[in-house]
C-alpha positions in Angstrom: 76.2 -18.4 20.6 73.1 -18.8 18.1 71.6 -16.0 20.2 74.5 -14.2 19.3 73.8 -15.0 15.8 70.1 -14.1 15.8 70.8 -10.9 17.6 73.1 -9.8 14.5 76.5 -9.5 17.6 78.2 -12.2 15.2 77.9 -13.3 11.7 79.6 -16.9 12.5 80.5 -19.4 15.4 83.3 -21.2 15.7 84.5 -24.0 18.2 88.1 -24.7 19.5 90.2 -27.9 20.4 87.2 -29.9 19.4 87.7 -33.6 18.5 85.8 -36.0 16.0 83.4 -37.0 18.6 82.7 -33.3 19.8 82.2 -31.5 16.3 79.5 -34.7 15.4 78.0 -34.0 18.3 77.4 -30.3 18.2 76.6 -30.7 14.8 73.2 -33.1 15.8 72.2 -30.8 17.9 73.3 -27.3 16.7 70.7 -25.2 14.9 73.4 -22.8 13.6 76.2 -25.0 13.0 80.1 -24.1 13.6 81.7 -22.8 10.4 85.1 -23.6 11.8 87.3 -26.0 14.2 90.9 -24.0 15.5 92.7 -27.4 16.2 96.6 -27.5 16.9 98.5 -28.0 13.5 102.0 -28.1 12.7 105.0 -30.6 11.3 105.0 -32.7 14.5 101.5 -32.9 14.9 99.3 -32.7 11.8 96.3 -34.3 13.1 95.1 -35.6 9.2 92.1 -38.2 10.7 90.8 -34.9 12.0 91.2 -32.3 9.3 89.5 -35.0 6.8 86.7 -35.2 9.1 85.8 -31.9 9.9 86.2 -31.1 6.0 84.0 -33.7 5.1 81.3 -32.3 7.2 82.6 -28.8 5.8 84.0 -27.0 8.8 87.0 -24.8 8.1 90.2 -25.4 9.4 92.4 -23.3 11.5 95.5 -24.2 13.2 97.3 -22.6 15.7 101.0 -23.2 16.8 101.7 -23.4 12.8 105.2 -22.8 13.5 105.0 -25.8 16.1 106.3 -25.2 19.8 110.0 -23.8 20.8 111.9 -27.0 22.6 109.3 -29.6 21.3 112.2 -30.9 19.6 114.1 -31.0 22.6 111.0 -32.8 24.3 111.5 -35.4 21.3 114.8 -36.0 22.0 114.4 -36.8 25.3 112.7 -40.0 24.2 115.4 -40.6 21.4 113.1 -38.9 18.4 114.6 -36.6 16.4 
């Protein structure tokens, strides 16, 4: 992806689904560094450990599923969680 960058084919890179461990890790070794994690985020599963950490290390947050997932509710009930 940095080739990408040099070659002018992308301005910015961007990771997915990455954890704490992952974004510190790419970050040592990147020499472009991501400018954003897209990380599942929604009522039942907002993740704050995470967000903190990649904005301390000043990645940009985007969530997915925002709206969280049709049935997951259902899926809570099944284990008495509502």
């Amino acid at each position: 992806m940095e080739e990408q960058v040099d070659n002018g084919l992308t301005r910015f890179i961007g990771v997915s689904n990455f954890n704490s461990e992952q974004v510190d890790r790419i970050l040592d070794i990147a020499r472009i560094p991501p400018v954003n994690n897209q990380i599942q985020l929604h009522l039942y599963l907002q993740q704050p450990a995470l967000v903190k950490h990649l904005q301390d290390r000043g990645l940009v947050v985007t969530s997915y599923s925002t709206l969280g997932s049709p049935g997951f509710v259902n899926f809570l009930g099944d284990f008495g969680i509502q």
